[in-house]
N, C-alpha and C positions, 0 to 999 in steps of 0.2 A: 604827968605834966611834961616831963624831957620828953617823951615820947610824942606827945600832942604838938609842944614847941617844935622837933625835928622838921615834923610833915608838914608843920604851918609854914617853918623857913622856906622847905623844898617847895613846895604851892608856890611861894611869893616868886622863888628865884626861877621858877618856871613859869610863870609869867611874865615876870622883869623881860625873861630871853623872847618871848613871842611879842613882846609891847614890842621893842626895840627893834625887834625883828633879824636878830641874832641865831645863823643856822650854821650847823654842824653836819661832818661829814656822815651820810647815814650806811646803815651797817648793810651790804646787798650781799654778802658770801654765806656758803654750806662749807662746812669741811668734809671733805668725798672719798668715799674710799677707794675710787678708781683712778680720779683724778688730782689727789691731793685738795682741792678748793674747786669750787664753781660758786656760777651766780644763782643765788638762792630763786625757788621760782615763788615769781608774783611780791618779793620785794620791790619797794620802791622809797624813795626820798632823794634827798636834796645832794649834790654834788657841791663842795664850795672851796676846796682846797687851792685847784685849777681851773679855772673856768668857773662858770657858775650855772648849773643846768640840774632840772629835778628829773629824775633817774628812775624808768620804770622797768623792771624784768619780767620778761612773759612767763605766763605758766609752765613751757618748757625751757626756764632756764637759760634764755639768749637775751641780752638786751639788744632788743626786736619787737616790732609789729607781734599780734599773735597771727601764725601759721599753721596750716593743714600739713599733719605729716604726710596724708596722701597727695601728690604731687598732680595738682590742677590739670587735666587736657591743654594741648600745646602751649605748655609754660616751659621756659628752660628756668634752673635752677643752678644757682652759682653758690657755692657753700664760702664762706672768708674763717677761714681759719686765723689767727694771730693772736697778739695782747692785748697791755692796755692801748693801744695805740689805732685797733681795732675795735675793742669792745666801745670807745673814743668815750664814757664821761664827762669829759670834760664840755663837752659841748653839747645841744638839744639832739633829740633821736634823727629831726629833719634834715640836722646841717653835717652829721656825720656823712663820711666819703661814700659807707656802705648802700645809705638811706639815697644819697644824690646820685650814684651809680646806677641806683635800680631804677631810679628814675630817668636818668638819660639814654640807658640799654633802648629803651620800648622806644626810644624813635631811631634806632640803627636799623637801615635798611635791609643789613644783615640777617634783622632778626623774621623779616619775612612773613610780619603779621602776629608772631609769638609773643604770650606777655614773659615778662621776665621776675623771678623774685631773685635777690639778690638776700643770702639769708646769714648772719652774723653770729658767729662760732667766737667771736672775740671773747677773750678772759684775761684780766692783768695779770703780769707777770708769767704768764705760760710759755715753758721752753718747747723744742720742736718734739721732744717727747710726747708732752701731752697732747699737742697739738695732732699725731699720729692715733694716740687713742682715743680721741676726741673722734677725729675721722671715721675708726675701726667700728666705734660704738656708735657714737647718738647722731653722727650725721648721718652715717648709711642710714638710718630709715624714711630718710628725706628725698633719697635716690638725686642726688645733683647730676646736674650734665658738667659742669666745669668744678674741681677744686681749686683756689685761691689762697695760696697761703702767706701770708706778709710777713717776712721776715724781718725781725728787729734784731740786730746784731749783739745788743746791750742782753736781751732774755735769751735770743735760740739761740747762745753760744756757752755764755756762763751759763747759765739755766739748765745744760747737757752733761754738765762734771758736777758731782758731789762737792766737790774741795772750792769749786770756781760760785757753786750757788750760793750768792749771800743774799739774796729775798725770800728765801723758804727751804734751811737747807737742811737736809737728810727727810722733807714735807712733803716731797713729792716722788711720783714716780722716775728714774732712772735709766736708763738702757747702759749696759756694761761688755765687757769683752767675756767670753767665756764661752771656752771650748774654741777657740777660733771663728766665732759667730758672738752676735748681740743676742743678749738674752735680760728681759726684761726685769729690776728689780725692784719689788713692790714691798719690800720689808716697810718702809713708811706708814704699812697700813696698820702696823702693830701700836701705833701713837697710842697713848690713851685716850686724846681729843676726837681721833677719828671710830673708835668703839659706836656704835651703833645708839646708845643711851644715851652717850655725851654728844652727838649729833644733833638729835631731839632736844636736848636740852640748850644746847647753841642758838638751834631757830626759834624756839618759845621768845628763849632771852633777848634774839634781837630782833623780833616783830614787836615785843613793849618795847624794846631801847627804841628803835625808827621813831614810835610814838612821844615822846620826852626830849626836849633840846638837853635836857638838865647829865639824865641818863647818857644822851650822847654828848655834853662837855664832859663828864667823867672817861668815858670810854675815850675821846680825843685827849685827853692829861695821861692816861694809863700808857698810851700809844707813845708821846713825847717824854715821858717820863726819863729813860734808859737817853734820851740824847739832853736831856736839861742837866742830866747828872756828870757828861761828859762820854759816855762810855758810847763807842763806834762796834758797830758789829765786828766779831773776834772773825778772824782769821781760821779757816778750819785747816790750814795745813800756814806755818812757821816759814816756808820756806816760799812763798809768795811774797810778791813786791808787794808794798804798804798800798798802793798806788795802784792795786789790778785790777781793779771795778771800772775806775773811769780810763784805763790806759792799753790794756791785755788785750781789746780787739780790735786794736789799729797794728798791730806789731807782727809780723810774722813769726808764728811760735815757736818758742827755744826750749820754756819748760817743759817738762813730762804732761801738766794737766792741761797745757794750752795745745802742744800737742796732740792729747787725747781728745779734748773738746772739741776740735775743728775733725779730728777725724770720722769719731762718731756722729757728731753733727751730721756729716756729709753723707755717712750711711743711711742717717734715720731721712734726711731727705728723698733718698732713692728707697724708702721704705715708703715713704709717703706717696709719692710717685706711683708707684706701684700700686699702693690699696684705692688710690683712683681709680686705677687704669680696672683694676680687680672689680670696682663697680660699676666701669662703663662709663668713666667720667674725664674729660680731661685735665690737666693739670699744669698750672701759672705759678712759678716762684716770682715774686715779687720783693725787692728788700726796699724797706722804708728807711732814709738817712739819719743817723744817729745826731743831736743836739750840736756836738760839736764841731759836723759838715754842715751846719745849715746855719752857722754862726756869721754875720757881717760886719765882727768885728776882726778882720784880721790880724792885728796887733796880739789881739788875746788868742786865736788860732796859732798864730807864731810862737808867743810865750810856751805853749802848750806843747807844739812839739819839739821845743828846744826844754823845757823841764824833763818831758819821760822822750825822750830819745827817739822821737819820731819823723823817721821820713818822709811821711805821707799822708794826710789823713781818708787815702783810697783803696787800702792794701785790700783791708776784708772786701770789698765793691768787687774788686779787679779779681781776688780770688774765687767767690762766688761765681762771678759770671765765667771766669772758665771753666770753674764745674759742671758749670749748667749746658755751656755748651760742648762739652764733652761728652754728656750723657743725652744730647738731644733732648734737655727742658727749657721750653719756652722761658726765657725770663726778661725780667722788665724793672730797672734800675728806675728809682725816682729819685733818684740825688740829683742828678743833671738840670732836669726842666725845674725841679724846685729851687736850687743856687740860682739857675738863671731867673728865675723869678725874683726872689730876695735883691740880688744883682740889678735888676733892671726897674724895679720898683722902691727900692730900702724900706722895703715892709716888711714885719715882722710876721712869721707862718707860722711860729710859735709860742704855744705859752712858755713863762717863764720855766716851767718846770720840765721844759722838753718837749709836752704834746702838744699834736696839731691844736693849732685855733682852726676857727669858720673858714676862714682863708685857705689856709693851708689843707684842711678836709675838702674842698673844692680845685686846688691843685691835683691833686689825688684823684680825685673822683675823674677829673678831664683827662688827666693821663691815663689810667687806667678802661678809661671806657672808649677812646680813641686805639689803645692795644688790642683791645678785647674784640671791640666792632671790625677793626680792620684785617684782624686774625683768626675768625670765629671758625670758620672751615676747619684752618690749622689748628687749633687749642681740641677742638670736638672730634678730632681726627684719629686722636692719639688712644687707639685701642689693644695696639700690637705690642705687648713686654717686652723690652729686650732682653732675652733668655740672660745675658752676660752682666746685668746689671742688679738681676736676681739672687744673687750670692750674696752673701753681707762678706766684706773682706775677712780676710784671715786673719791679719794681722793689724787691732788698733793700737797699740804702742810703739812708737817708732821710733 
């Protein structure tokens, strides 16, 4: 009778949530053992944390159209590496930047009759590490003409230090100093969770969970639980400011880890760079502006760099782009024309949680296809290594 009781309440309250029409966030990840996490293939459900948009993943694993790994007669192919920022949830498949890119590409004159697929490599929270084996592995069998990599300052930075990653940390793969070169550290893959049976046993569980609002209001209480109780993710090195999540990438690095984070970083970029070029593909650093450069509250802008001690809220922008032109990679800053949007409109381009809205993935999409159209020659040009940028440095701690 308690047992009959149980499954009659969970029936009722699983109903209750579909009468009312009550959705939860649904479950779309694999745990990977190459890449820490990917998007599960051929999940799909409901986005409603941010945005509000039902979420389908193709059966290779992109949230994307489904696509031919053999690459169509005169089609150019443009691969978008990034996060969640790229993978874009938040919003429908049509209104993401990637979706309205591919669409605006086919009438540049540039393209000279060529259709274009613009193909989305995006995965939340992915730092440039992954984003490099991402490249190495499953995009090369796509053969792209352009790589596209979107740089989020908030993941490709912290997301590059063990100590600095606090969204998945010692969960993913690494690149580390050793021997005077980067050498790649996959000990992560020893998790229990990522064992091959407990893999299997993850997607069973969450192709029923997707099914059940019930199932998935447990899994969203499991999720807030650790922050209902007070407790903030620990600190995995003591000697970090309380404050280095939201403050550590506007600052010009003092610590040992922020120092090693921006340096490696900047290797695995020129790593990136290269296994383009290594496929015959050009190569676009693009950085997307971080929440609190695209803020129209100045007041609160101000508070912010007068609490953690900041100069500028342009430093990483201004840094990257000398990188990039040091090393001859095209890049292409969208902080500018999106402030001056915000600025001249006092519309909001993003959701409350930091990602694009509709708006803002259309900002995106016309910047980005206005660089691309009017630079295609230049981007598809770049086939020749520069032998001197092939080295990983010697020295990442400094």
């Amino acid at each position: 009778m308690l047992a009959a009781g149980t499954v009659l309440a969970c029936l009722l309250v699983e109903v209750g949530l579909r009468l009312v029409n009550i959705r939860f966030d649904a479950s779309l990840y694999t745990p990977d053992r190459e890449l820490g996490w990917s998007l599960r293939p051929n999940a799909e459900g409901w986005n409603t944390s941010e945005g509000d948009a039902y979420i389908r993943i193709n059966s290779q694993g992109m949230r994307d159209e489904e696509r031919s790994i053999p690459k169509p007669p005169g089609t150019l192919r443009i691969a978008v590496l990034g996060d969640s920022v790229t993978e874009a949830r938040q919003v429908p498949l049509e209104e993401t930047f990637c979706f309205r890119l591919e669409r605006q590409l086919k009438h540049c004159s540039e393209m000279q009759g060529r259709d274009v697929q613009v193909l989305n490599f995006g995965v939340p929270g992915y730092g440039t590490a992954q984003e490099l084996l991402m490249l190495q592995g499953r995009v090369r069998k796509y053969k792209p003409d352009l790589v596209l990599l979107n740089f989020d300052f908030d993941t490709d930075l912290l997301a590059n230090h063990r100590l600095l990653d606090y969204t998945k940390p010692g969960g993913r793969p690494y690149f580390v100093e050793k021997g005077g070169s980067l050498a790649l550290d996959d000990s992560f893959r020893e998790r229990p969770d990522l064992q091959p049976q407990a893999i299997r046993r993850h997607n069973r569980l969450a192709d029923v969970m997707n099914h059940s609002r019930l199932l998935l209001l447990a899994e969203a209480a499991k999720t807030q639980l650790p922050t209902i109780r007070g407790r903030n993710a620990k600190k995995a090195d003591p000697g970090l400011p309380d404050d280095y999540i939201q403050a550590l990438m506007y600052i010009p690095p003092r610590i040992p880890p922020a120092l090693q984070a921006w340096t490696v970083t900047e290797e695995l970029l020129l790593m990136v760079r290269n296994e383009a070029k290594s496929q015959h593909a050009g190569f676009l650093l693009a950085d997307f502006p971080m929440a609190m450069q695209l803020s129209a509250d100045r007041v609160k802008q101000q508070d912010f760099m007068r609490k953690e001690g900041i100069d500028t809220l342009y430093y990483p922008n201004d840094r990257l782009k000398y990188f990039a032109n040091k090393h001859g990679i095209p890049y292409l800053s969208l902080l500018e024309p999106m402030a001056k949007y915000i600025a001249d409109h006092q519309q909001r381009i993003t959701f409350a949680g930091g990602h694009l809205n509709p708006t803002g993935h259309g900002i995106a999409a016309d910047v980005l296809h206005d660089y691309i159209c009017g630079h295609l020659e230049e981007l598809l040009g770049q086939v020749a290594v520069n032998q001197s940028d092939n080295t990983i440095a010697s020295a990442i701690v400094r």
